[in-house]
C-alpha positions in Angstrom: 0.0 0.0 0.0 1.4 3.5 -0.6 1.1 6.2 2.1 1.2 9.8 1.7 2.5 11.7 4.7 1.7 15.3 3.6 -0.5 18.4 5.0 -3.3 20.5 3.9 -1.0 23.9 4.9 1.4 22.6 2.6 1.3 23.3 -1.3 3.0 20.9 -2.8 1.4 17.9 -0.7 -2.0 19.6 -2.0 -0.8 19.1 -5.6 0.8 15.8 -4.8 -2.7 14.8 -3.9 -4.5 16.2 -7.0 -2.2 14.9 -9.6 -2.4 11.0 -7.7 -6.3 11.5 -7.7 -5.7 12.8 -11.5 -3.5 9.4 -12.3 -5.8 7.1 -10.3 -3.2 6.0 -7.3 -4.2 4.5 -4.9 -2.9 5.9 -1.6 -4.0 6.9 1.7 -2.7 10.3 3.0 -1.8 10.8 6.5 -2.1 14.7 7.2 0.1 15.3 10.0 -0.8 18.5 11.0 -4.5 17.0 12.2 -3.6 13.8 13.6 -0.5 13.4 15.7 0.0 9.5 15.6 0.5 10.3 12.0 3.3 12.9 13.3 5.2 10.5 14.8 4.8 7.9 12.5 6.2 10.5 10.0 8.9 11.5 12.3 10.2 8.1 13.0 10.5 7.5 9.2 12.3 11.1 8.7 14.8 10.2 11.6 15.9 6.8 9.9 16.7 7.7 6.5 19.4 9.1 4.3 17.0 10.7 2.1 15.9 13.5 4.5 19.4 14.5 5.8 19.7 17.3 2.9 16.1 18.7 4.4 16.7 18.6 7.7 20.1 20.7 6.9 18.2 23.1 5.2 15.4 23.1 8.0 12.8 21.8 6.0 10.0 19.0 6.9 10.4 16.6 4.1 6.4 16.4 3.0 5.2 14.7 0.6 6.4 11.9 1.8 5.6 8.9 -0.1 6.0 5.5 1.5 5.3 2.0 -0.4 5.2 -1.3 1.5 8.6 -1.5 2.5 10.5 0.6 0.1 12.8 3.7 1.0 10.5 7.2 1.4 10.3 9.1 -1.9 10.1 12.7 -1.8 10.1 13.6 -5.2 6.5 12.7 -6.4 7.4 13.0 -10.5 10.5 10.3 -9.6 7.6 8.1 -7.9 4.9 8.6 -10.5 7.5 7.5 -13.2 8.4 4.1 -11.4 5.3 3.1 -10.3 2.7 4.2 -13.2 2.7 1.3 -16.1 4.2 1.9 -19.0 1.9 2.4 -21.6 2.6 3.4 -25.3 1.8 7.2 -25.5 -0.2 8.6 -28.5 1.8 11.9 -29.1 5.2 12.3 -30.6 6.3 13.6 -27.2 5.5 10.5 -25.5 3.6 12.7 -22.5 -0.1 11.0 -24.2 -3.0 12.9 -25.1 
């Protein structure tokens, strides 16, 4: 399952959301700026890994956060959508569809 750690205060999580919804992903988001179990669920993850250490030096929070059963976080939601979308023939020159 993929799980978004995100807030509504927060831009980018807010068009994270509407371009999964746009791409039918299915994800559940975990706003943790309403719920603080989600918080520290969120913190835990951001305290373990690698991949926040450039955010944390630059004081940031590292949301979106996308987590998929058992893989490393993702922060870059482009990078996620290209891995995990199929791989369809496109019907433009550009290969981007219709």
């Amino acid at each position: 399952m993929t799980v978004v750690y995100g807030s509504k205060l927060c831009p980018d999580c807010m068009q994270a959301e509407r371009v999964f919804k746009e791409k039918g992903v299915a994800y559940e988001y975990r706003d943790i700026t309403e719920n603080l179990a989600y918080l520290k669920e969120f913190l835990a993850i951001r305290d373990a890994h690698a991949q926040f250490d450039d955010v944390r030096a630059h004081k940031g929070i590292g949301i979106p956060c996308i987590m998929q059963d058992g893989k490393e976080p993702e922060l870059d939601v482009e990078r996620f959508l290209q891995a995990e979308l199929p791989k369809t023939a496109a019907c433009s020159i550009d290969r981007k569809g219709c």
